[in-house]
C-alpha positions in Angstrom: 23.9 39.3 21.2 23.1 42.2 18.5 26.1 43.8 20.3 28.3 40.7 19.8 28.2 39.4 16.7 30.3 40.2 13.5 27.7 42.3 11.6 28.8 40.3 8.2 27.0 37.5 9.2 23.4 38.2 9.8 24.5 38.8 5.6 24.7 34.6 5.7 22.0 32.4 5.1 22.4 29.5 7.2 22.9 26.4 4.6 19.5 24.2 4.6 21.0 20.4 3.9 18.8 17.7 2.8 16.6 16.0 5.1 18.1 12.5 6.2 16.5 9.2 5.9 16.3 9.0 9.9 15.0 12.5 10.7 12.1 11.4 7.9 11.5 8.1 9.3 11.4 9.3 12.7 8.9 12.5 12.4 6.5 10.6 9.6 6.9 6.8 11.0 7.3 5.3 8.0 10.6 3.3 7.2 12.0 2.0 3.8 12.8 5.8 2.8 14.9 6.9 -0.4 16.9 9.7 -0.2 17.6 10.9 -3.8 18.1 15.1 -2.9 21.7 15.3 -1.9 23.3 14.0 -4.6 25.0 11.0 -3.4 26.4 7.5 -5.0 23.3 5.4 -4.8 25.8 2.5 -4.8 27.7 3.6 -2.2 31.2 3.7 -1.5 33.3 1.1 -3.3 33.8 -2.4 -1.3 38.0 -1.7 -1.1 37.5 1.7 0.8 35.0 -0.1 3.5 38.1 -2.4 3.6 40.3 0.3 4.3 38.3 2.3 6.8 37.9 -1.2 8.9 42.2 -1.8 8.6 42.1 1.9 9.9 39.6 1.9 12.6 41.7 0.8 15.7 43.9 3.7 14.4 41.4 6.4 15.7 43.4 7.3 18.5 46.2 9.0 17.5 46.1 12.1 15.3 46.1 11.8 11.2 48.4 13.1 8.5 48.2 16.3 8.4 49.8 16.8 5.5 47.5 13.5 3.7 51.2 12.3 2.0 49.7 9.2 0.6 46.4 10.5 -0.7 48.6 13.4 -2.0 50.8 10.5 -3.8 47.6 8.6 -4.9 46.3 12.2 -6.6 49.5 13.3 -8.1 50.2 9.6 -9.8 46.2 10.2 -10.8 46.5 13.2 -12.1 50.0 14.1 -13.2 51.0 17.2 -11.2 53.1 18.0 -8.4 52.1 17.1 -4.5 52.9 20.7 -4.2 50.1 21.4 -6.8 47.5 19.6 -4.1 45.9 20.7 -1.1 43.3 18.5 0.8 40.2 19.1 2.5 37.3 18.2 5.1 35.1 18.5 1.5 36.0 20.6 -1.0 33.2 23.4 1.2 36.1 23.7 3.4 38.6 24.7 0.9 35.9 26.9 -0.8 35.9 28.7 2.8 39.7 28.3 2.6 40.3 30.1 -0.6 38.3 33.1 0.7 40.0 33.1 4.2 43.0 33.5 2.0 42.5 35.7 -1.1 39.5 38.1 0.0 40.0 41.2 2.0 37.2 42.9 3.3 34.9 44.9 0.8 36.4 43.1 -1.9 34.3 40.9 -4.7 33.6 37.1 -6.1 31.4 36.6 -8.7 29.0 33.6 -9.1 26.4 32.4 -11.5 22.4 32.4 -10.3 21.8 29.7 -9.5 24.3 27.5 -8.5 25.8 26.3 -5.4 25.5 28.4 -2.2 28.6 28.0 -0.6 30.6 30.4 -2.6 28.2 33.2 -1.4 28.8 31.7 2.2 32.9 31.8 1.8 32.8 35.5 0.9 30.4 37.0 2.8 32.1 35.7 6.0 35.3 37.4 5.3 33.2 40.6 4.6 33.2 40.5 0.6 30.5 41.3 -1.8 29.3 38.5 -3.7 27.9 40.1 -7.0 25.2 37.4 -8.8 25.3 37.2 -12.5 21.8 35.4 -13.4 22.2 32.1 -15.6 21.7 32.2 -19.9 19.5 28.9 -20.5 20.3 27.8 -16.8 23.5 28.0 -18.0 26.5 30.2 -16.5 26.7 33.4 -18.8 30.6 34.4 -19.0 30.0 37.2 -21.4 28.1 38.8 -18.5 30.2 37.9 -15.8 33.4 39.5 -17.6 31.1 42.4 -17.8 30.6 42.0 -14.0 34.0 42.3 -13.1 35.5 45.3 -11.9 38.8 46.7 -9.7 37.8 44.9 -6.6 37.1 41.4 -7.8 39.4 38.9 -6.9 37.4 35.5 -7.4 35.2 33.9 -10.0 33.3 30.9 -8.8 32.1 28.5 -11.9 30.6 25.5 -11.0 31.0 22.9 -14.0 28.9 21.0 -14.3 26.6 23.5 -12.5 24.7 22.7 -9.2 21.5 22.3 -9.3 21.1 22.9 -13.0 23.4 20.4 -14.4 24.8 22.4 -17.4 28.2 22.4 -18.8 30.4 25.2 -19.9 32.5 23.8 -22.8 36.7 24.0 -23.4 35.9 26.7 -26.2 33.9 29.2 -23.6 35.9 28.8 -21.2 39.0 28.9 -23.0 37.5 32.5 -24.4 36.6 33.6 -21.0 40.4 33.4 -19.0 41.7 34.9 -22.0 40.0 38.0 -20.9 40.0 38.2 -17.6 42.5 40.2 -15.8 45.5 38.4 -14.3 44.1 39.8 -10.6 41.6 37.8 -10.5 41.8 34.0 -9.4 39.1 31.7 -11.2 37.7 28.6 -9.2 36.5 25.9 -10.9 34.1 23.6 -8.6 34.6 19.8 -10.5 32.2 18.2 -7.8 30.4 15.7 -10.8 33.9 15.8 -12.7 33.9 11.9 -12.9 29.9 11.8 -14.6 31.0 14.0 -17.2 31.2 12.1 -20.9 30.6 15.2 -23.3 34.3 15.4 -25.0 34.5 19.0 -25.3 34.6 19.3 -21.6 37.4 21.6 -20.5 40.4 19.6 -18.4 40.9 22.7 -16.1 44.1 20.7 -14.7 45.8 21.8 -18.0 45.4 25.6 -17.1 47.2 24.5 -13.9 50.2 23.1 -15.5 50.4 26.3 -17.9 50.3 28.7 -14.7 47.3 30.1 -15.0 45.0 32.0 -11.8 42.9 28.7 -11.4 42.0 26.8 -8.8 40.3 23.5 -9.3 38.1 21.4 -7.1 37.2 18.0 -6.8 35.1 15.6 -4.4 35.4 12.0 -3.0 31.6 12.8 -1.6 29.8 12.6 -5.2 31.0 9.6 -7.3 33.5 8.0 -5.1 30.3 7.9 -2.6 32.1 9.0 0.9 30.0 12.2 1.5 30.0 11.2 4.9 34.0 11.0 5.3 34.0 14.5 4.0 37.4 14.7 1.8 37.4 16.7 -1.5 40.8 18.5 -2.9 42.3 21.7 -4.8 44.3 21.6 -7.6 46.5 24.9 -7.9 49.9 26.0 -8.6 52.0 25.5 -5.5 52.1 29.3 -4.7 48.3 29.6 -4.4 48.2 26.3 -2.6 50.8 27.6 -0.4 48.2 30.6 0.4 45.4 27.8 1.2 47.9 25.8 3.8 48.6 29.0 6.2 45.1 29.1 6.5 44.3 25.4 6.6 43.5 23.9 10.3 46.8 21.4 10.9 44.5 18.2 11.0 41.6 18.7 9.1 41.0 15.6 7.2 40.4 12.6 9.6 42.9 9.1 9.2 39.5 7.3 8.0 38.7 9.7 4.9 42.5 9.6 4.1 42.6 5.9 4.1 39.4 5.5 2.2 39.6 8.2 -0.3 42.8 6.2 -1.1 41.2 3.3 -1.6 38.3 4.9 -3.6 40.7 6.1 -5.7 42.6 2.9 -7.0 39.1 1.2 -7.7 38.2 2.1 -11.1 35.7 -0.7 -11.5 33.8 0.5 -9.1 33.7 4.0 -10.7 32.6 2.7 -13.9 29.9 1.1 -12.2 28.4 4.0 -10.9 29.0 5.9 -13.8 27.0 3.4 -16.0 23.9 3.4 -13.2 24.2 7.1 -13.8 23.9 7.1 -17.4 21.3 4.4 -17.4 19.1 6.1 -14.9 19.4 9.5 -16.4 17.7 7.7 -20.1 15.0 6.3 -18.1 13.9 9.8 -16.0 14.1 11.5 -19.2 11.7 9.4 -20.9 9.6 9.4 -17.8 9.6 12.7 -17.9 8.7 12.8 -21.2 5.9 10.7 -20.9 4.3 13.2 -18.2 5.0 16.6 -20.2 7.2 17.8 -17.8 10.5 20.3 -19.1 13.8 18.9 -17.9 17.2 20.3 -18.0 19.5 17.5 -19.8 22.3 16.9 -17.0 26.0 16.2 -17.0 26.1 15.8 -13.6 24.0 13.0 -11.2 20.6 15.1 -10.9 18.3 16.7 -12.8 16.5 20.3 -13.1 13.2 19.4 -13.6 10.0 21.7 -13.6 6.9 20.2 -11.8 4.3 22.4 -12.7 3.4 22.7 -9.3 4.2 24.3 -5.7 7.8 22.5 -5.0 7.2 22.6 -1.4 4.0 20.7 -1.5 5.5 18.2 -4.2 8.0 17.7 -2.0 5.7 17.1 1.2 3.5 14.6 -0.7 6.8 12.7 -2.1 8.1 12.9 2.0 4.9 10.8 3.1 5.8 8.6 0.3 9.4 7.9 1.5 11.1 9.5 -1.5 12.9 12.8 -0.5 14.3 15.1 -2.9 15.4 18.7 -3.2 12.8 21.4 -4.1 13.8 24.6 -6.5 12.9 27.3 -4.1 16.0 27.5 -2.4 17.5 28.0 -5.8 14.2 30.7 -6.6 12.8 28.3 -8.6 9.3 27.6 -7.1 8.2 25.0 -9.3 11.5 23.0 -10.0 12.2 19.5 -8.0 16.3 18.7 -8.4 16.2 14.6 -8.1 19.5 12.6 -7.6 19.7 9.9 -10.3 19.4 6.5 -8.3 19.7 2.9 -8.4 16.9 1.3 -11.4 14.7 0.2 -8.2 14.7 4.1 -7.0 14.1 6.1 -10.4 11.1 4.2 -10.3 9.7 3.8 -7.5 10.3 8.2 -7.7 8.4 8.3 -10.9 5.5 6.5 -9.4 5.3 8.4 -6.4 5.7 12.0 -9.1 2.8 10.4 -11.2 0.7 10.3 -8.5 1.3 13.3 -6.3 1.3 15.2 -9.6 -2.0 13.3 -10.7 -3.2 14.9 -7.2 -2.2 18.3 -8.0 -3.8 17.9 -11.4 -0.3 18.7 -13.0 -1.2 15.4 -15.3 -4.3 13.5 -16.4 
């Protein structure tokens, strides 16, 4: 095999997802488990896209849109740009992978914030790019020090806002400051996964930089808020000569009929969004008192999780919370050994998670 393979990818780290409910249940024999480390809707999808994907399920024979036309006509109405402004994906990971498929040649550079989410460091090192890692400022992303990173063979900046798995948010002002200087080479993606939890007004709305022509890309999610991870549909916003870039390398059916339906649906149902955005606002008071009340340091979070520091060996927090059926993500994999990133979840779940915390950390005599 060592005489096979493409010698960028023993570069890759293979991607670690978080442990499902099943595989839990199954090696431990325990039931009634909580998954709060993959950031999904607690709530679940909203009642009119299960609709949808049932009107759509005797459809599964024949091949979908493979241009998505009416999820492209939902967005645009949603969002006030063009169709040709839109491209589609299985997840926004895939256009990530898209975006470098398209715009990196080989030796060539993207720039991304430590730490934040792992894909972009996937994307380019497939296609044979140098990913140079700018460390975070306050766990936030530093732009002065990513300008300073840039040089003649950059051709992408990731920024992930807010930022996976910290939570942070760069404001309109910074950012504004920070495409003002960048060279007009280089193509600035803007990952929007938790777009919809965001409530801090000074948040940048990237889709303006579209409309004025600017080297963005912007990208959004149905798996997050809209809570069809498992459909796996997120979309770009660009201008419709970098989205023309991303469709010659785009697979010719690569979001399935279901997700198209369903993120449709999802779409159109603004109670349902308000819903889950409330549960996320509410839950997010209560873990920060909780918290509080255990001495533990917490990043404040725009998104649905929350950075917080354990005081303790993530890996055996985590093992003690798995035999309690709570799963969650631990900070090594983001090099931060003593961090636990928790999905904000349903009232029931945040504390039935701050139970099992107070006592595994009670074990570890982290708390009294």
């Amino acid at each position: 095999m060592t005489k096979l393979h493409r010698e960028q990818i023993m570069q890759i780290k293979p991607y670690v997802p978080g442990k499902p409910i099943e595989e839990v249940e199954r090696e431990l024999g325990i039931t009634d488990v909580i998954k709060l480390a993959s950031n999904e809707n607690p709530l679940g999808p909203a009642p009119s896209a299960v609709e949808a994907l049932q009107k759509q399920a005797a459809s599964v024979s024949l091949y979908p849109d493979g241009n998505c036309y009416y999820l492209k006509e939902a967005l645009s109405a949603h969002l006030g740009v063009s169709q040709d402004n839109l491209i589609i994906g299985n997840g926004s990971d895939e256009i990530i992978e898209l975006i470098a498929k398209a715009f990196l040649n080989e030796g060539e550079e993207s720039i991304v914030a430590d730490p934040t989410f792992s894909e972009y460091d996937f994307a380019t090192k497939i296609m044979g790019g140098r990913t140079i890692v700018v460390p975070t400022k306050d766990l936030t992303h530093d732009l002065e020090a990513m300008l300073a990173a840039v040089t003649e063979k950059t051709k992408l900046v990731f920024i992930c806002n807010p930022n996976n798995p910290t939570g942070t948010l760069l404001d309109k002002a910074a950012v504004d400051a920070f495409l003002d200087k960048l060279p007009e080479s280089v193509i600035t993606v803007f990952d929007e996964a938790y777009y919809e939890y965001v409530t801090a007004e000074n948040y940048p709305q990237t889709v303006e930089y579209v409309r004025a022509g600017r080297k963005v890309i912007v990208l959004r999610t149905f798996s997050k808020i809209y809570g069809l991870a498992g459909l796996r549909v997120g979309y770009g916003i660009s201008t419709p000569e970098i989205i023309g870039m991303l469709h010659r390398v785009k697979e010719p059916f690569n979001v399935n009929l279901l997700a198209q339906a369903a993120a449709v649906a999802a779409l159109k149902d603004t109670d349902h969004l308000e819903k889950s955005r409330a549960v996320n606002e509410e839950g997010k008071k209560y873990l920060y008192q909780e918290f509080e009340k255990m001495g533990l340091f917490y990043q404040p979070t725009h998104a649905n999780f929350i950075w917080v520091q354990v005081k303790a060996d993530s890996q055996k927090v985590f093992a003690k919370l798995l035999r309690r059926g709570v799963i969650v993500r631990t900070g090594d994999i983001f090099g931060a050994p003593d961090v636990l990133r928790v999905t904000i979840g349903t009232p029931e779940q945040n504390k039935r998670f701050i139970a099992a915390l107070r006592d595994v950390l009670t074990e570890e005599g982290v708390i009294g």
